[in-house]
C-alpha positions as CSV (number, residue, x, y, z in Angstrom):
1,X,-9.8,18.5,7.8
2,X,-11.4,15.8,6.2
3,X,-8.5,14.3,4.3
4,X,-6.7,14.3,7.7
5,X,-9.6,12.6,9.4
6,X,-9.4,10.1,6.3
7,X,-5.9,9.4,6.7
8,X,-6.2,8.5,10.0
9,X,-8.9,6.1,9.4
10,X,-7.2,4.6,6.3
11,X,-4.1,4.0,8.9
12,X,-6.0,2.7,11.6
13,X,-7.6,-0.2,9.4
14,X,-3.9,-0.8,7.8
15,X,-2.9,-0.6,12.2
16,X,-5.8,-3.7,12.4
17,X,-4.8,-5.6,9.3
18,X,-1.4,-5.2,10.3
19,X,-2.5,-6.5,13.7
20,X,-4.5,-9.8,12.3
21,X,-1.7,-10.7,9.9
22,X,0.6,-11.0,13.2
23,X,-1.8,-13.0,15.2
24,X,-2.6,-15.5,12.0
25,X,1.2,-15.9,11.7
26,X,1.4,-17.3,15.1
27,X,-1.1,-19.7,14.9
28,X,1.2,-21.3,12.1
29,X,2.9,-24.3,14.1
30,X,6.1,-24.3,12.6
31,X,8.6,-21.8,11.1
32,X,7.5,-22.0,7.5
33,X,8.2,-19.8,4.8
34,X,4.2,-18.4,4.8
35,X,4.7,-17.7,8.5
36,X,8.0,-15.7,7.6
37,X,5.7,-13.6,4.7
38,X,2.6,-13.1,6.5
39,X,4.9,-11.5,9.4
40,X,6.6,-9.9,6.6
41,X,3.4,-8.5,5.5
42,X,2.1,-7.6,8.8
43,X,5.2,-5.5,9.5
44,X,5.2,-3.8,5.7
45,X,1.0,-2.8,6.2
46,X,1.7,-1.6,10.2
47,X,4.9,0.8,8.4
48,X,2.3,1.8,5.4
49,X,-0.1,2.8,8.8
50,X,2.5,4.5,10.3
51,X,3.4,6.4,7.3
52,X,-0.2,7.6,6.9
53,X,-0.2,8.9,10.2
54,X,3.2,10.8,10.3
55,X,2.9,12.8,6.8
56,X,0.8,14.8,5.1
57,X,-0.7,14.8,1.9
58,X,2.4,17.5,0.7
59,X,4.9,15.1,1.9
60,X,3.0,12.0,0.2
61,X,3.3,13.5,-2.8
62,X,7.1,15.1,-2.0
63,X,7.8,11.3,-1.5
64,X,5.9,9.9,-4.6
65,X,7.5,12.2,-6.5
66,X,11.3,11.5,-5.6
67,X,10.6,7.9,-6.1
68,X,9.5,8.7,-9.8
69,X,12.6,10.7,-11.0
70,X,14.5,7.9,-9.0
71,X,13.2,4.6,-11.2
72,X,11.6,6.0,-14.2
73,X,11.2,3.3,-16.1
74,X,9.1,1.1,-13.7
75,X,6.5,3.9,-13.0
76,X,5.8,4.5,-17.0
77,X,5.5,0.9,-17.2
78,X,2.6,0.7,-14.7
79,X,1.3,4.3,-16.2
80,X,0.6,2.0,-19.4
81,X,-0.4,-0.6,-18.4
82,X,-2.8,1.4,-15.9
83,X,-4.1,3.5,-18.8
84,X,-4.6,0.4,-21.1
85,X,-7.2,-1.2,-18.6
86,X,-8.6,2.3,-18.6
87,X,-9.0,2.4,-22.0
88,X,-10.2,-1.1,-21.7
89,X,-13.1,-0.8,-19.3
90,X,-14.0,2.7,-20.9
91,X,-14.4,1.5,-24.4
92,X,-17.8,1.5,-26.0
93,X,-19.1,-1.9,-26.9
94,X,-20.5,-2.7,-30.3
């Protein structure tokens, strides 16, 4: 229950980013290439919200899964790299 009520409240703050990104990018007086990204942006973080709300954690993981065994390489790349500054921040100064 509580990784549902979680969700929700992850989505809803990615619903209000997605919200201020919007409003910021029409403040922007001109059609500029920022303007065309921070709408970009706005629409990518209110479609990461949406996500959120319509799936589970089963079909999160269904999901993360599939896109894995679809591009290997990029995922161990980031595994690496992830486990290096792990290794980094973990290691015992002298």
């Amino acid at each position: 229950m509580s990784t549902v009520i979680g969700r929700a409240s992850k989505a809803t703050t990615l619903s209000n980013a997605a919200v201020l990104d919007e409003e910021r990018a029409e403040y922007l007086s001109s059609p500029t290439k920022l303007e065309d990204f921070a709408t970009g942006a706005a629409d990518s973080i209110s479609k990461s919200a949406q996500y959120l709300r319509n799936n589970d954690t089963k079909a999160m993981l269904v999901d993360v899964e599939a896109l894995v065994r679809s591009h290997p390489g990029p995922f161990l790349l980031i595994a690496g790299v992830l486990g290096f500054f792990a290794g980094r921040a973990l290691k015992v100064r002298d």
